[in-house]
KESEDO-201112 format. One record per residue (C-alpha): residue in three letters; x, y, z. Coordinates in steps of 0.5 Angstrom, whole numbers, padded with zeros to 4 digits, always signed. Each point is the difference from the previous one (the first is absolute). Layout:
% KESEDO-201112
ALAXYZ/...
% end
This chain:
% KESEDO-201112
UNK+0044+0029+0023/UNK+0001-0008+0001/UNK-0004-0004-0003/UNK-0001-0007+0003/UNK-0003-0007-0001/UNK-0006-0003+0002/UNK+0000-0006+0004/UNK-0002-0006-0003/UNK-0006-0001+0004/UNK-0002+0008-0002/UNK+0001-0001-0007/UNK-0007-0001-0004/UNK-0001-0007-0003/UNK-0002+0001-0008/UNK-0006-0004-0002/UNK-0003+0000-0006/UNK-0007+0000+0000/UNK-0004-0002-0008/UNK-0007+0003-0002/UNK-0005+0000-0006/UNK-0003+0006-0002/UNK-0006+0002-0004/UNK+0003-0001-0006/UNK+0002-0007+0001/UNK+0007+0002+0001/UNK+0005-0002+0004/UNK+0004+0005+0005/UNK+0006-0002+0006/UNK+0001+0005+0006/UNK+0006+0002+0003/UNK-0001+0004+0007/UNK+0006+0005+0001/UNK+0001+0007+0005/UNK-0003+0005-0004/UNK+0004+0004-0005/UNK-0003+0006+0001/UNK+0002+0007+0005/UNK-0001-0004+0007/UNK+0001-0007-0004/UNK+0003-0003+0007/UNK-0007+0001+0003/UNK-0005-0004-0004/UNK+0001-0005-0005/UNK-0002-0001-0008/UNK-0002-0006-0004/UNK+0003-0001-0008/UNK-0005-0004-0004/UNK+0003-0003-0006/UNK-0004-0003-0006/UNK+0003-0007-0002/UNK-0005-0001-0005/UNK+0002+0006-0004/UNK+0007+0003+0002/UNK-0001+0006-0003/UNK-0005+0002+0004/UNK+0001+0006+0004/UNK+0002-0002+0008/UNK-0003+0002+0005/UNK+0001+0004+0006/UNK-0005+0000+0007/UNK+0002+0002+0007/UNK-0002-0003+0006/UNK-0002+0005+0006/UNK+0003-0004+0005/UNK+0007+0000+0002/UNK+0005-0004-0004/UNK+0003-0004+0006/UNK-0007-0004+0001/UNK-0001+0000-0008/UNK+0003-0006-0002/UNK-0005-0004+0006/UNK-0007+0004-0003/UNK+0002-0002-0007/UNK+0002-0007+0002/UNK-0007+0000+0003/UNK-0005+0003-0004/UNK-0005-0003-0003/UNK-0002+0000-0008/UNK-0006+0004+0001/UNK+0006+0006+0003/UNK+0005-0002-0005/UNK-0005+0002-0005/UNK-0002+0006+0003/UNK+0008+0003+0001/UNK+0001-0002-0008/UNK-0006+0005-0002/UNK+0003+0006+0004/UNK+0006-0001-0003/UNK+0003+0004-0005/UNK+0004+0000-0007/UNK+0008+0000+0003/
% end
């Protein structure tokens, strides 16, 4: 088996995108292919606390497919980034 890259126009643009949760405190997510069993189908968003670094990170997949991921990110309002950050879990 060969590997190959992508071209450049095929490779998802990262993005950091920075939310406030209920309680006050202060996350960034990062998009990414997903990790798990079929993870090149979807996507998952790590959710990283600045304000306290000791705080676990956390994970949340996606249901859409990794190569449209990175623009659906981009576009989500706050409002959908909120609600992504309450689905995750601990990572």
């Amino acid at each position: 088996m060969e590997w190959e890259r992508r071209p450049r126009h095929a490779t998802p643009r990262m993005e950091q995108r920075t939310l406030r949760d209920e309680r006050g405190r202060t996350w960034v997510g990062n998009i990414t292919s997903g990790t798990v069993s079929g993870g090149e189908r979807h996507a998952e968003v790590f959710f990283v606390c600045t304000d306290q670094p000791g705080e676990l990170k956390r994970v949340s997949r996606l249901d859409i497919p990794v190569d449209d991921a990175d623009e659906r990110w981009r576009t989500m309002d706050e409002s959908e980034i909120l609600e992504v950050f309450r689905r995750s879990e601990p990572a």
